[in-house]
Backbone bond lengths (Angstrom), bond angles and torsions (degrees), N, CA, C in turn:
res aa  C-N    CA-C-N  psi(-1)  N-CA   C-N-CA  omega(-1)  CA-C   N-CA-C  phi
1 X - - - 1.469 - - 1.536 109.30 -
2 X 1.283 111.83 135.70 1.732 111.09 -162.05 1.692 99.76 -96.23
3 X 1.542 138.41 149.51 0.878 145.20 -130.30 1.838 97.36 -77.05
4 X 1.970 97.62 -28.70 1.715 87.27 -168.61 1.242 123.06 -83.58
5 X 1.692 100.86 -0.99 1.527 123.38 179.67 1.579 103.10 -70.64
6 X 1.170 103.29 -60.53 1.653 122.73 -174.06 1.760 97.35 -43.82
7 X 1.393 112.12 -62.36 1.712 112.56 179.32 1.504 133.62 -48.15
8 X 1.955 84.69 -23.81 1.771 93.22 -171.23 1.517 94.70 -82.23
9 X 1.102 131.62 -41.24 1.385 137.67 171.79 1.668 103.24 -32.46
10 X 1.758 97.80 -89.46 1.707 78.95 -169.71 1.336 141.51 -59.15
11 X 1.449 107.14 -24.22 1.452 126.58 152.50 1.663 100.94 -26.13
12 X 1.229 127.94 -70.63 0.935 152.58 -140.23 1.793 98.27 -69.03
13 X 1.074 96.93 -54.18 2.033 125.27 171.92 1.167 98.11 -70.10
14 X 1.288 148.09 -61.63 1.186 136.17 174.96 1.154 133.78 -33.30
15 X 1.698 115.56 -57.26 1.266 136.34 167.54 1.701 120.73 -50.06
16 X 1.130 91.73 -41.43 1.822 100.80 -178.00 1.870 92.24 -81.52
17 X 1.056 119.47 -43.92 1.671 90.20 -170.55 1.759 104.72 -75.41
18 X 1.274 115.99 -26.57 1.612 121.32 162.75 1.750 99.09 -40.14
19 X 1.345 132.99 -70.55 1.098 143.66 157.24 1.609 135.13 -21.90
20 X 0.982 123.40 -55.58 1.512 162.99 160.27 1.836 96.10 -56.69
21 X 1.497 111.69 -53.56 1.937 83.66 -163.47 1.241 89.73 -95.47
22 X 1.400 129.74 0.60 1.694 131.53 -170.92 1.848 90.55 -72.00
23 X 1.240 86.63 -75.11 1.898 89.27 177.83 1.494 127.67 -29.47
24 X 1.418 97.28 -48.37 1.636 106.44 -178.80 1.467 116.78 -58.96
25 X 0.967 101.96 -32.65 1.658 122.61 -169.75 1.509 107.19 -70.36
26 X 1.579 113.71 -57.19 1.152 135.74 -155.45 1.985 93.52 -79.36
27 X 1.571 104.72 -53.36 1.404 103.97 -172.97 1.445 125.04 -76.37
28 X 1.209 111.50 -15.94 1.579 99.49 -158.57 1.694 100.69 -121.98
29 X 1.953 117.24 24.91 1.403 100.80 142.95 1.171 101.19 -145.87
30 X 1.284 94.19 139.83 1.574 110.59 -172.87 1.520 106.32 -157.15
31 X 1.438 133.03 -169.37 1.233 117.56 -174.31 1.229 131.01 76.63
32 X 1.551 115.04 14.51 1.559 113.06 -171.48 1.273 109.38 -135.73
33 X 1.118 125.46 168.21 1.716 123.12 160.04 1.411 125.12 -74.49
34 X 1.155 113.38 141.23 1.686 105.56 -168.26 1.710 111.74 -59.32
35 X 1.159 117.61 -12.43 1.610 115.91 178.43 1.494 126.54 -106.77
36 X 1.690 96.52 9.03 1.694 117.82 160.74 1.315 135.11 -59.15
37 X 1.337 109.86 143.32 1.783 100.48 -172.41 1.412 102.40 -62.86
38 X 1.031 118.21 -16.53 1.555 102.29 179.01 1.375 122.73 -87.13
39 X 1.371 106.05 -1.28 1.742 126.12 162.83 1.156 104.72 -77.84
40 X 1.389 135.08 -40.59 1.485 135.69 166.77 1.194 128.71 -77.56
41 X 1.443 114.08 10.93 1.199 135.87 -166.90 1.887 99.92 -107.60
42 X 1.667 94.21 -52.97 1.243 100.73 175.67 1.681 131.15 -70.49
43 X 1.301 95.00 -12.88 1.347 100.29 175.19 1.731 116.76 -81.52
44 X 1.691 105.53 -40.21 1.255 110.58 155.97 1.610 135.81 -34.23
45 X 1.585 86.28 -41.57 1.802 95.72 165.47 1.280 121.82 -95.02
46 X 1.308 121.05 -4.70 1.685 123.12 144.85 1.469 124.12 -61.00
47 X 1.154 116.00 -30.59 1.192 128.43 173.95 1.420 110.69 -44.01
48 X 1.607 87.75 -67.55 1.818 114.25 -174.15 1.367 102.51 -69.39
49 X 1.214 126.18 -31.52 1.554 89.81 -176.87 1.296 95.34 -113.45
50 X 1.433 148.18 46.49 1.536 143.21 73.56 1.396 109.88 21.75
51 X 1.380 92.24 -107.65 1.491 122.38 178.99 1.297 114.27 -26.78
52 X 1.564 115.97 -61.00 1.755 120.23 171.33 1.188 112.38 -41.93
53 X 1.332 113.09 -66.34 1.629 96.44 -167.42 1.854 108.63 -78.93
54 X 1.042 124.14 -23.75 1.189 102.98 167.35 1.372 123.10 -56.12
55 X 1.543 126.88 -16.48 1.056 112.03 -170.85 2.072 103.62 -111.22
56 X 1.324 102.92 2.36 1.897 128.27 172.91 1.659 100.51 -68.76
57 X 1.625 101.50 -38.63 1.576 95.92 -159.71 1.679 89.76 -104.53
58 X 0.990 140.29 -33.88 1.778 138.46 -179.61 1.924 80.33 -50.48
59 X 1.195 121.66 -53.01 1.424 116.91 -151.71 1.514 104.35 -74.84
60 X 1.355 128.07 -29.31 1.271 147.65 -170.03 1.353 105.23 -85.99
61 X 1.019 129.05 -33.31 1.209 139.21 -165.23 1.809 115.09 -98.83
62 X 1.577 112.52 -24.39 0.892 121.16 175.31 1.413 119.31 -87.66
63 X 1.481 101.59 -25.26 1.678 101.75 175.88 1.180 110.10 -104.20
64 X 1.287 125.20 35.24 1.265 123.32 153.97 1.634 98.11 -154.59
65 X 0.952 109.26 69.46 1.826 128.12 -171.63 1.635 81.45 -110.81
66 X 0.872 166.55 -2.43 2.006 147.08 167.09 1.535 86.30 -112.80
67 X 1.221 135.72 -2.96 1.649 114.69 179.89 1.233 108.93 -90.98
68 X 1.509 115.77 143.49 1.524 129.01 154.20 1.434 118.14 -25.92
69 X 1.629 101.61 -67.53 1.810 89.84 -174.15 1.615 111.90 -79.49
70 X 1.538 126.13 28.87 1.399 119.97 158.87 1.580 113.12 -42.09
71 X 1.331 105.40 -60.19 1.390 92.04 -171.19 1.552 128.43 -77.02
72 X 1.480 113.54 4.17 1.475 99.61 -177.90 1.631 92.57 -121.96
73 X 1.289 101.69 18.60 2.097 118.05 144.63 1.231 95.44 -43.88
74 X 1.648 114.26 -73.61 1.562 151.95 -119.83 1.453 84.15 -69.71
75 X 1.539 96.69 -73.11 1.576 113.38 171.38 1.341 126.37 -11.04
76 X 1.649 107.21 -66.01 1.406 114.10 178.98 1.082 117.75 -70.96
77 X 1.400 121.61 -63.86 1.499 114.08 172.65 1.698 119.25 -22.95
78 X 1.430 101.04 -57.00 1.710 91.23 -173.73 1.549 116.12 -76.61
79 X 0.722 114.86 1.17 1.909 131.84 174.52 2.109 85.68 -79.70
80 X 1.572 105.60 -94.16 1.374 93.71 -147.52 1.384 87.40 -67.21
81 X 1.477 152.48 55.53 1.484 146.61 139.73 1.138 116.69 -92.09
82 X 1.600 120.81 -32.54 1.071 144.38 169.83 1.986 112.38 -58.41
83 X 1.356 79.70 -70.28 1.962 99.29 -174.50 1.581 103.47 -49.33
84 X 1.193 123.21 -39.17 1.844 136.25 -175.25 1.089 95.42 -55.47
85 X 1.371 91.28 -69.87 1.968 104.03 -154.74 1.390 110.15 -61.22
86 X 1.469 128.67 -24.04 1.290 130.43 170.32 1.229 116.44 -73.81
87 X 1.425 116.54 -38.94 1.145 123.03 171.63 1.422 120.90 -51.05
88 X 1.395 128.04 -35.22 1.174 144.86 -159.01 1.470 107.73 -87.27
89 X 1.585 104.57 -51.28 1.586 114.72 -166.80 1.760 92.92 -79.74
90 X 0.484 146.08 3.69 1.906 151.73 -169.24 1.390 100.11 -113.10
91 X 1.381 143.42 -60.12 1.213 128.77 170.46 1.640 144.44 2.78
92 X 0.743 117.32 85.73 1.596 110.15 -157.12 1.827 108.03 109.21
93 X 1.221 121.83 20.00 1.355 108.33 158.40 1.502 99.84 -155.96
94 X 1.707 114.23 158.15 1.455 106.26 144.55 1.593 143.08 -95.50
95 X 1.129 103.68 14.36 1.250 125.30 -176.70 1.797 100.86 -101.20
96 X 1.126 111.70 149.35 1.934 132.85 166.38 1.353 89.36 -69.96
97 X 1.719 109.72 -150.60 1.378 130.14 -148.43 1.678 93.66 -107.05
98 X 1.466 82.61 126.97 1.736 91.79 -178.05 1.244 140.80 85.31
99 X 1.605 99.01 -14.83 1.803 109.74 150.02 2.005 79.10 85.20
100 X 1.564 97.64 -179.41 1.463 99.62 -173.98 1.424 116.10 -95.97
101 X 0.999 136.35 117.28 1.582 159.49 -109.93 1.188 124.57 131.99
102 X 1.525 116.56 144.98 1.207 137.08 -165.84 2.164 109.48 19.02
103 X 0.993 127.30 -118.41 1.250 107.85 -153.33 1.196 115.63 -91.29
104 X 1.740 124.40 11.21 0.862 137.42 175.33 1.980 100.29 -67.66
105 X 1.078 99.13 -56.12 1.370 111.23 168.07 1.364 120.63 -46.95
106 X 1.095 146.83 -30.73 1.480 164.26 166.55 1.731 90.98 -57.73
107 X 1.682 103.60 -73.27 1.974 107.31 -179.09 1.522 97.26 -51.56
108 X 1.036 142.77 -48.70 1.343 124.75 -133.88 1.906 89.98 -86.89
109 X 1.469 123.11 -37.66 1.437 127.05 175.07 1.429 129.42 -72.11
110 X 1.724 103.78 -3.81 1.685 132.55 156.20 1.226 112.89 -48.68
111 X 1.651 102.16 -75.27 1.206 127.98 -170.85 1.307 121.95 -65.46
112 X 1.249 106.38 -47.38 2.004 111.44 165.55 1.450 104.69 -44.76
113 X 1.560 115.65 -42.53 1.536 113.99 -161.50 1.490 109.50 -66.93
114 X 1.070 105.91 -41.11 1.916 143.22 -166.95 1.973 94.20 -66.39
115 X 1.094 108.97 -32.18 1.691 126.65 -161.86 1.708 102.44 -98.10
116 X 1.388 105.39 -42.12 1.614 105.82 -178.70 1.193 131.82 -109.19
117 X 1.560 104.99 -3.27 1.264 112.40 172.36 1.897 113.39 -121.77
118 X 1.421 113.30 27.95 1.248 131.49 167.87 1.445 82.69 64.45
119 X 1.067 160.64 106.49 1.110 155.41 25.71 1.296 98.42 149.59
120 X 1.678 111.10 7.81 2.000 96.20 175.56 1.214 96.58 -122.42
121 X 1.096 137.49 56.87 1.469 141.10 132.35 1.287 114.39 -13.95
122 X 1.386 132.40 153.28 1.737 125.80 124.03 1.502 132.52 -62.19
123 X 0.968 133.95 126.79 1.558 121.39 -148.12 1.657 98.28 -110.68
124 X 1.377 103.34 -13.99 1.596 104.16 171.05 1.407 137.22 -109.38
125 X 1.620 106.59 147.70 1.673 104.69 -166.06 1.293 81.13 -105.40
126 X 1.540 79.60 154.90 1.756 109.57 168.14 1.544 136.30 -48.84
127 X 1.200 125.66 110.35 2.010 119.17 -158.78 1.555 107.06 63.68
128 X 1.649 138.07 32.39 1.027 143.12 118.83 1.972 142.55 -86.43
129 X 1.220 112.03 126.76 1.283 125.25 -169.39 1.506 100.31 -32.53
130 X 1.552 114.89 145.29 1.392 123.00 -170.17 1.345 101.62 -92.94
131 X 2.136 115.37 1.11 1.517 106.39 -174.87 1.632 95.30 -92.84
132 X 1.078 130.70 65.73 1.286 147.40 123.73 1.145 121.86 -99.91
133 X 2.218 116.87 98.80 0.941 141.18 -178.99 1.843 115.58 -57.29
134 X 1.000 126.67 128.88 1.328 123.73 -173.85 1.348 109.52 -66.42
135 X 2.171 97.91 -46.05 1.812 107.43 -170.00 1.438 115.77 -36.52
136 X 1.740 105.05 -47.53 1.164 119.61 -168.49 1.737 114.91 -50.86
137 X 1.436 112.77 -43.41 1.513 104.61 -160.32 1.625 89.51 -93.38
138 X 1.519 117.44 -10.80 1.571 113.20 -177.12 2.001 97.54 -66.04
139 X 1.542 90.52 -43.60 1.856 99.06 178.85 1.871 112.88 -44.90
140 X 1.487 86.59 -47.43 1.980 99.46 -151.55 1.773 88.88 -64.96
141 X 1.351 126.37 -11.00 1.635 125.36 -141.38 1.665 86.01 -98.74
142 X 1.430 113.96 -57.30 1.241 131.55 -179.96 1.312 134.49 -47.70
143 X 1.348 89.88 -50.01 1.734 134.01 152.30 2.153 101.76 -33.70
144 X 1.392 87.67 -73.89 1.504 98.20 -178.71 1.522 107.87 -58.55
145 X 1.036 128.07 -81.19 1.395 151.90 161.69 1.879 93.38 1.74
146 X 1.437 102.15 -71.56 1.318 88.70 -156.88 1.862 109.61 -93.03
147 X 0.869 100.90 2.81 1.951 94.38 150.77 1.312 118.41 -113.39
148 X 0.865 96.39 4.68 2.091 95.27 176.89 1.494 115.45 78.10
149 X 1.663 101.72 53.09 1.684 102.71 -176.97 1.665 86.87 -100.14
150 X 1.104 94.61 176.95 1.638 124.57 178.62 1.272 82.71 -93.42
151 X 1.501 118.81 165.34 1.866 139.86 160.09 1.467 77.89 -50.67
152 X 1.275 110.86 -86.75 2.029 122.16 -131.68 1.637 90.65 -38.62
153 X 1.672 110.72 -37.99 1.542 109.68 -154.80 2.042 102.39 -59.14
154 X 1.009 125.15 -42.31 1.264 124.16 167.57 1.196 132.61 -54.17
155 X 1.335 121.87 26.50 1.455 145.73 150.57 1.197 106.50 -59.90
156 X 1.438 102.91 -65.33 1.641 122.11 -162.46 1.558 94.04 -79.69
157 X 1.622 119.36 -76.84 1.075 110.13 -158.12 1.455 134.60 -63.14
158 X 1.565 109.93 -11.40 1.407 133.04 -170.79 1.952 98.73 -74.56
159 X 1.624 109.99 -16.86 1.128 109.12 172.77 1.774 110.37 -60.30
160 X 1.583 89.81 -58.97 1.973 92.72 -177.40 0.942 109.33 -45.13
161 X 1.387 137.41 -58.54 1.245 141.63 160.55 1.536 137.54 -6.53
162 X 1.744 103.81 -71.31 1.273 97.96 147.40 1.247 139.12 -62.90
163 X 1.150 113.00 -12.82 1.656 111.38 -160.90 1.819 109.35 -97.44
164 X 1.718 97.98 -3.09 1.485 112.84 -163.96 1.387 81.67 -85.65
165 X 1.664 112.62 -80.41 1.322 102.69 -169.06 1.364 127.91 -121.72
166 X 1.505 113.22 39.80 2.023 122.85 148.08 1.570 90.46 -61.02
167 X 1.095 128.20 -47.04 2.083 98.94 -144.15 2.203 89.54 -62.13
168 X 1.386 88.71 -50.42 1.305 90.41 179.77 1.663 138.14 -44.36
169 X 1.634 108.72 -30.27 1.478 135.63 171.07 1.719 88.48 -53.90
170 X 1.720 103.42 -74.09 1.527 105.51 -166.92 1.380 114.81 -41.31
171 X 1.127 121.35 -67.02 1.843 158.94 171.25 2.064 79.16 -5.39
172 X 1.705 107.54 -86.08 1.202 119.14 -152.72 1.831 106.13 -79.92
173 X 1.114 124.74 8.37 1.423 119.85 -173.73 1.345 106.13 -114.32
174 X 1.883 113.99 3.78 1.330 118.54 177.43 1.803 86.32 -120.93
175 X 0.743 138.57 -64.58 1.320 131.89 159.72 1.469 119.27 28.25
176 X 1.460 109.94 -67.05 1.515 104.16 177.85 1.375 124.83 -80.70
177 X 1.412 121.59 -6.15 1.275 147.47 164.39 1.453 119.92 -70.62
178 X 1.155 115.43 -35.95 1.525 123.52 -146.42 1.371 99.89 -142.23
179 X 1.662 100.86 167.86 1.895 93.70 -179.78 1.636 89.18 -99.56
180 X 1.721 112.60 178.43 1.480 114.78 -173.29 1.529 113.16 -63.35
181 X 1.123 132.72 -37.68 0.951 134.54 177.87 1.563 121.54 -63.98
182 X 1.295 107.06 -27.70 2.027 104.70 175.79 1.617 100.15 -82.18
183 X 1.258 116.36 -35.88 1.668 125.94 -178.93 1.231 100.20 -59.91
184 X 1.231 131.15 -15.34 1.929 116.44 -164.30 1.666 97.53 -122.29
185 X 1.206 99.22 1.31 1.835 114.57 179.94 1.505 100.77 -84.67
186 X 1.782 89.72 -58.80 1.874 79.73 -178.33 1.450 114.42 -83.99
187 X 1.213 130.45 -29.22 1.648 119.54 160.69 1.511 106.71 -51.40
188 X 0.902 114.55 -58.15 1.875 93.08 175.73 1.482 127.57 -50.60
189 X 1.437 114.38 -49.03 1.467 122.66 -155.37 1.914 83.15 -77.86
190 X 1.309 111.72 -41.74 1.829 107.15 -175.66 1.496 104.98 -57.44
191 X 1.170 115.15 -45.30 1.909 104.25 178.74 1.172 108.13 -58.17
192 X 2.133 117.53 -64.12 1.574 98.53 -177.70 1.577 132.30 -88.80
193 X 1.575 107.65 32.26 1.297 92.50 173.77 1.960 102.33 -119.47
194 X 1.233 94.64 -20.04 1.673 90.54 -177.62 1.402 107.78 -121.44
195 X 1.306 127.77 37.76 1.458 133.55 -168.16 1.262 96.40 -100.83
196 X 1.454 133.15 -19.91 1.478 104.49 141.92 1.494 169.96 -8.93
197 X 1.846 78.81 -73.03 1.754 107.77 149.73 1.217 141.30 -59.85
198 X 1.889 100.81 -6.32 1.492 92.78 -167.45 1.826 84.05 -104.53
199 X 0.929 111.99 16.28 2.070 92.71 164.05 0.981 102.29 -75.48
200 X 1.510 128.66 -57.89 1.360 134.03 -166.74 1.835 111.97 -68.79
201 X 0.711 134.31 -70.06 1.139 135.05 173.19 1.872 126.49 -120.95
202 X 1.347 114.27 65.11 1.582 118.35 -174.59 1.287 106.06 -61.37
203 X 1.514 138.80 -14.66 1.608 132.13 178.68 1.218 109.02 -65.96
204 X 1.813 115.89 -47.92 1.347 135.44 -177.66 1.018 123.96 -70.51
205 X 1.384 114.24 -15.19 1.576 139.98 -171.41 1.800 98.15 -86.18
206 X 1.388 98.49 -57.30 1.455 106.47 -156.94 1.888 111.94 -84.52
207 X 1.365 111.38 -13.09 1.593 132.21 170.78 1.594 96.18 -70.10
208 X 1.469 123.01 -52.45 1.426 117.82 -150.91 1.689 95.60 -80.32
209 X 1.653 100.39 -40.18 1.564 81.12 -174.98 1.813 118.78 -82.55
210 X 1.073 125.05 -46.37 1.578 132.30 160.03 1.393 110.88 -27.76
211 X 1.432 113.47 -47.02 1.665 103.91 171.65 1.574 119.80 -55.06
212 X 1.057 117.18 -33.22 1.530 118.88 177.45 1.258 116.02 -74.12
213 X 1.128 153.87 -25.53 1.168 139.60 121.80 1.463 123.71 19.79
């Protein structure tokens, strides 16, 4: 067996138990209130499997460090690291960060609009910034629409959403600019250094950086 055979293998094992403890995590607590010890329980095991996959993708990433698709490894990894971990810390509510209040409330009356008026709404209020992207709440509406969320529910879930495929938006809109490897530098370093910002506002988040491009 030749050495890149041997790599695609564990690569291969790697990914599925990356897969495998993501599920476990995500499926088997539920049933609680978001301010339950077993919400603090679950975060404890966010913690830990933190650590796992950071150390799934250092390993993944290293044995296939001379390959082409290294960097859109990079890519994925921080996508479903992203999608997990949100998944995890959300458990026990249907609401995102902060419940409905202040501008969450603004998104959530986007998306209703985007939902009830087939999707050509005006998406802007009066003496508010025009970097409120329309695509976005046309996305979050569709999003809802076609799994059977409620508006409010796209608080929360509009997170997975972004987090599935923004790294990827970034990834390919530097792409023609850049070689693969600087493109999966700044899609990475943009999720973990300003992935903060995107609870509060990911439209505003994702306009400022995509524009640079």
């Amino acid at each position: 067996m030749t050495k890149s055979r041997r790599n695609d293998i564990i690569i291969f094992f790697l990914v599925m138990a990356l897969a495998t403890i993501g599920y476990f995590l995500f499926a088997q607590f539920a049933n609680y209130t978001y301010e339950s010890e077993r919400h603090i329980q679950d975060l404890f095991r966010a913690k830990m499997w933190s650590i796992i996959i950071i150390l799934l993708t250092a390993s993944i990433l290293y044995l296939k460090r001379k390959s082409d698709i290294a960097p859109a490894l990079a890519v994925l990894m921080v996508s479903l690291y992203f999608v997990i971990i949100y998944a995890i810390l959300y458990r026990g509510t249907e609401y995102g960060l902060n419940g409905h209040w202040g501008d969450n409330g603004f998104h959530l009356s986007m998306v209703r609009k985007m939902m009830a008026y087939n999707y050509f709404a005006d998406p802007n209020i009066k003496d508010f910034t025009s970097s409120y992207p329309p695509l976005y709440y046309y996305l979050m509406a569709l999003f809802a629409k076609l799994l059977g969320l409620q508006a409010y529910q796209t608080l929360k879930y509009g997170y997975l959403f972004v987090f599935l495929l923004y790294p990827w938006f970034i990834y390919f809109s530097w792409r023609p600019l850049v070689s693969r490897r600087v493109a999966a530098v700044i899609s990475v370093a943009t999720l973990f250094f300003a992935h903060r910002y995107l609870n509060y506002s990911a439209q505003v988040h994702m306009t400022a950086v995509l524009f640079l491009p």
